[in-house]
N, C-alpha and C positions, 0 to 999 in steps of 0.2 A: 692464519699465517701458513699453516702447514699445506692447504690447499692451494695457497698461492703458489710458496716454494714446488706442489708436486706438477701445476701445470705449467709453469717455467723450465721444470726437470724435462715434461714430456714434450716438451716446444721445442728446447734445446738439445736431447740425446734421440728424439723418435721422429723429429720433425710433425711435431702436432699429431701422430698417430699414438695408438696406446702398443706396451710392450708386446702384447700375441701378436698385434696387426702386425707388428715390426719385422719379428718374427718370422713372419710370413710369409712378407716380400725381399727376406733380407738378401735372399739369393736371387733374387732380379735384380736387384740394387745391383751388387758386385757384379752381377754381369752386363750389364749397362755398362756401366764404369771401368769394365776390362776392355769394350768394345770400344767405350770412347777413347782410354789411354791409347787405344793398338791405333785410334786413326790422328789424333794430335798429335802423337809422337812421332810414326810415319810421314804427316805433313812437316814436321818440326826437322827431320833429316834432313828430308828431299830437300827444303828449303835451306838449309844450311850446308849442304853437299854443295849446291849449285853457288852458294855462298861464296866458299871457298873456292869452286873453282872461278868463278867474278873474277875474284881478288887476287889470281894468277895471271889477269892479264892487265889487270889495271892497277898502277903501278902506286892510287894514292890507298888502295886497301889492302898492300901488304902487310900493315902494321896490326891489322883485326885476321889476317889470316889463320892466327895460331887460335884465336878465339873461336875464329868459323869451326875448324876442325877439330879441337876440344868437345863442343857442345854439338855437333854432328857426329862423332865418334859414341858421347853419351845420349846421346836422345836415341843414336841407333840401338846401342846396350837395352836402355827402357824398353825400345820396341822389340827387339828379340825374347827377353825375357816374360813377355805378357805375352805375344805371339805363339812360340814356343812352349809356354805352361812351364817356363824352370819357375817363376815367381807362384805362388800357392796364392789360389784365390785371397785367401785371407791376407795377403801382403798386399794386393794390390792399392788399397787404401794408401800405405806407405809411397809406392813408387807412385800413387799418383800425387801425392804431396812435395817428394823429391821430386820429381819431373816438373814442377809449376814453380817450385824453390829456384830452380838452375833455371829454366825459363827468365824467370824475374831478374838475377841475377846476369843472364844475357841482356835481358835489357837495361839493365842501368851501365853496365861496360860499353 
């Protein structure tokens, strides 16, 4: 049983790799990860900038407008902050969570 529960542990917290390997690459991970947040968040603006500005000339998406611009405002924050180096390697885990949270939540609005 103990064996079971430790490669379940190591599936589930190391992605099948053992703790040193983890270790290892932990800091490619995080920068992967900072790379990809800096280009889905940057796509995620761009496309909700242009959103918003749509929804200025067409008169039946004025009612999503305040929505475009809310989550274009924040997606740009996400992306300054990783860009920019105010968020700490070590947060970025977080903002990538928050960033696909508000994602998700744009898409069910």
């Amino acid at each position: 049983m103990k064996k079971f529960m430790d490669s379940w542990k190591k599936f589930l917290l190391y992605g099948g790799v053992s703790r040193t390997e983890y270790d290892q690459i932990r800091e490619e991970i995080r920068e992967s990860n900072r790379k990809n947040l800096i280009m889905f968040s940057a796509i995620a603006t761009v496309f909700l900038a242009i959103m918003f500005l749509v929804s200025l000339r067409i008169s039946g998406l004025d009612e999503y407008r305040w929505i475009y611009a809310c989550f274009a405002v924040f997606s740009g924050c996400i992306f300054s902050c990783t860009v920019f180096g105010i968020a700490k390697q070590s947060h970025i885990q977080i903002l990538i969570h928050v960033f696909m949270s508000a994602m998700f939540v744009f898409g069910i609005m």
